[in-house]
C-alpha positions, 0 to 999 in steps of 0.5 A: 378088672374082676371077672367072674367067669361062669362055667358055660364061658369056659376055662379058656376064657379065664385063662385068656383074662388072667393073662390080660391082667385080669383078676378072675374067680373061674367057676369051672375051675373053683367051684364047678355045679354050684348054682345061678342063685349063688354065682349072682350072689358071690359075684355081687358080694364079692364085686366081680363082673359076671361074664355068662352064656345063661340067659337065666342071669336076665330073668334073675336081674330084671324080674327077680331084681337081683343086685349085681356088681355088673353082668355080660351076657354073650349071646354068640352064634359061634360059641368057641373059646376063640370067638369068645375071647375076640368078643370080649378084647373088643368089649374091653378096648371100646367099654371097659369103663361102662361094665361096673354095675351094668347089664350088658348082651353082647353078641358078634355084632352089637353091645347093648346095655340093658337098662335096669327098672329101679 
C-alpha cells in the first residue's frame, strides 16, 4: 500500500511501514513544515492514504469537502512510536482492503469509518 505519513505520526512509523513492505512518502523526512492544505492535496494527487494525528484533516474532508485517496486518523492516548505502529499492524491485518478513499479514526480500542456526505 502507499502511506503518506504525516510529520505528528513520526519518522518511527514510516520506517516501521517501509519494512512491512509499504510504499511510504515521509513528511517529516521529505519535506518537513510544508502545509495541511498541501499534504491532503499531494496525498489525493498522488494516491497516498494519509496516516495523521491532526484532527484539522476532519475539518478539511467533511466541511471544506476536500478529496482524499483515504485518511487514518489516530486518536491514541498513548502517542508512542510503539503504540502507534501496534495500532496500526492490527488496522492492517483486520481492514487493510477497506482503507482506500475512507475516513477512518482509529483509537487503542475501535476503528471507525467516518462516512462522507456526497
Amino acid at each position: 500500500m502507499r502511506f503518506l505519513v504525516d510529520e505528528n505520526t513520526g519518522v518511527v512509523v514510516a520506517r516501521w511501514l517501509r519494512s512491512q513492505g509499504h510504499e511510504v512518502f515521509s513528511v517529516y523526512e521529505e519535506a518537513r513544515g510544508i502545509d495541511d492544505d498541501q499534504i491532503i492535496q499531494k496525498a489525493g494527487d498522488e494516491n497516498w492514504i494519509l496516516i495523521t494525528s491532526d484532527k484539522d484533516f476532519g475539518e478539511k474532508v467533511f466541511r471544506e469537502q476536500r478529496s482524499h485517496r483515504g485518511i487514518i486518523l489516530l486518536r491514541l492516548e498513548n502517542e508512542r512510536s510503539a503504540n502507534k505502529i501496534d495500532t496500526l499492524q492490527r488496522l492492517l491485518e483486520k481492514y487493510s482492503e477497506q482503507l482506500s478513499d475512507n475516513f477512518v479514526v482509529v483509537t487503542e480500542q475501535r476503528v471507525r469509518f467516518a462516512r462522507v456526505q456526497s
